[in-house]
C-alpha positions in Angstrom: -4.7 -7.3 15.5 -1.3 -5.5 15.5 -1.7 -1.5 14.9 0.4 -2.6 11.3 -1.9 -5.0 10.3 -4.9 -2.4 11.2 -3.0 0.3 9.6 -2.3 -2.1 6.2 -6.0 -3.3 6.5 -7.3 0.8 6.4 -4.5 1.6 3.4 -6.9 -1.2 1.3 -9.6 0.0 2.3 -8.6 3.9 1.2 -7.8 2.1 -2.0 -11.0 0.4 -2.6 -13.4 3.3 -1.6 -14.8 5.5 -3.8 -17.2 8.6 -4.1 -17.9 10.7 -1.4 -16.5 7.9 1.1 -12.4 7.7 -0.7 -11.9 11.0 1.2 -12.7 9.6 4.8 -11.2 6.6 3.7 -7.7 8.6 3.2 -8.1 10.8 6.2 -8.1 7.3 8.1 -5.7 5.6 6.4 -2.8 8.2 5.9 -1.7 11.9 7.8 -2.5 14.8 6.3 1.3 15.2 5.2 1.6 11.4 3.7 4.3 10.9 0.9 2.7 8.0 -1.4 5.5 7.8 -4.4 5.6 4.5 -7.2 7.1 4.5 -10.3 4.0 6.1 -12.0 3.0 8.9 -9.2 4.7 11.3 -6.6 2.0 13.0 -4.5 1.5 14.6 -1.0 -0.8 15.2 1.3 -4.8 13.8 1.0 -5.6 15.8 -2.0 -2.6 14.0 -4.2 -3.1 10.5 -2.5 -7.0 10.4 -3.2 -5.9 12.0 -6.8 -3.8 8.9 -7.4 -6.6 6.5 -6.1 -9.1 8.0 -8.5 -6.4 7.8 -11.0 -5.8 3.8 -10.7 -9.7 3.4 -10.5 -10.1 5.0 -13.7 -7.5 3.2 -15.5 -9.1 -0.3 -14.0 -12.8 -0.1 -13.6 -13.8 -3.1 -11.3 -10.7 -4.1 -9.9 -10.2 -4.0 -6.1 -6.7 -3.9 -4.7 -5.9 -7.6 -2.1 -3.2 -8.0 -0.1 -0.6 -10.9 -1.4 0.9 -11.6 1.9 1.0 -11.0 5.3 3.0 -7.6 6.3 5.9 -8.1 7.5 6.8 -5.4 10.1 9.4 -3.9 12.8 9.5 -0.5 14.7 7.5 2.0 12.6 8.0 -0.1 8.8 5.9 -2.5 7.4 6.1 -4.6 3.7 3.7 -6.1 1.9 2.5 -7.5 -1.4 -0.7 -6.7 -3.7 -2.7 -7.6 -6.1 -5.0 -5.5 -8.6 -7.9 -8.3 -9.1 -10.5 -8.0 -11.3 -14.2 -8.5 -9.6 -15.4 -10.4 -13.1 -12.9 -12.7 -14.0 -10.2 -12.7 -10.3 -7.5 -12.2 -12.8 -4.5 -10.1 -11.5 -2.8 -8.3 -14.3 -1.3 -5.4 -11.8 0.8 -6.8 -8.7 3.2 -5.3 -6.4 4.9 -4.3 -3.2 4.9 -1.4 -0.7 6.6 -0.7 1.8 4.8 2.3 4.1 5.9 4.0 7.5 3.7 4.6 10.2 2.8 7.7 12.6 2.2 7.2 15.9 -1.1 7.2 15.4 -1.1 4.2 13.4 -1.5 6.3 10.2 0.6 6.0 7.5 2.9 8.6 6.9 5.2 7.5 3.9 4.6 4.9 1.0 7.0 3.4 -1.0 5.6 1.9 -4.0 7.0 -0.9 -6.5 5.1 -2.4 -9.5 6.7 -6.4 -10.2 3.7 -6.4 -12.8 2.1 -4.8 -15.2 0.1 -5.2 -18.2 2.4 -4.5 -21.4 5.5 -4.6 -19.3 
């Protein structure tokens, strides 16, 4: 698997996790200097990006984020699609794209986040 699509495949998973685990789950996922910024949230660092997490899980209780697509990548960028989907029912009411920039490490150092839909909107 390409180091994007393992690096993608860990930003889900950091967005999944919760409890005691959402912290490892974000130390794997991003550096400790990550930008993560959407139209809702501009945070920094582990401490603002597992705040945000906690803050999306709040506001939907059993949903899991899925990918939409495959990434699409070059040099250090990749793009992708997602889909907030509820566990009960697999409706999606929350969808979106990011588009994230990678360490050499593999961790993701900058998110760009886009909402195309939302509840209400």
């Amino acid at each position: 698997m390409p180091t994007h699509e393992k690096s993608i495949d860990r930003y889900f998973a950091a967005w999944n996790a919760s409890g005691d685990a959402l912290e490892k789950a974000v130390a794997a996922a991003f550096t400790e200097d990550a930008a993560y910024t959407d139209p809702l949230v501009d945070v920094t660092g582990h401490e603002g990006i597992a705040a945000a997490i906690r803050g999306a899980q709040a506001q939907f209780p059993a949903f899991e984020f899925r990918p939409a697509n495959r990434p699409d990548s070059h040099h250090d960028l990749a793009r992708f699609g997602w889909e907030l989907v509820s566990r009960a029912d697999g409706s999606a009411p929350v969808a979106g794209f990011d588009v994230v920039s990678l360490a050499e490490d593999g961790r993701i150092r900058s998110v760009s986040g886009f909402l195309d839909r939302v509840p209400g909107a």
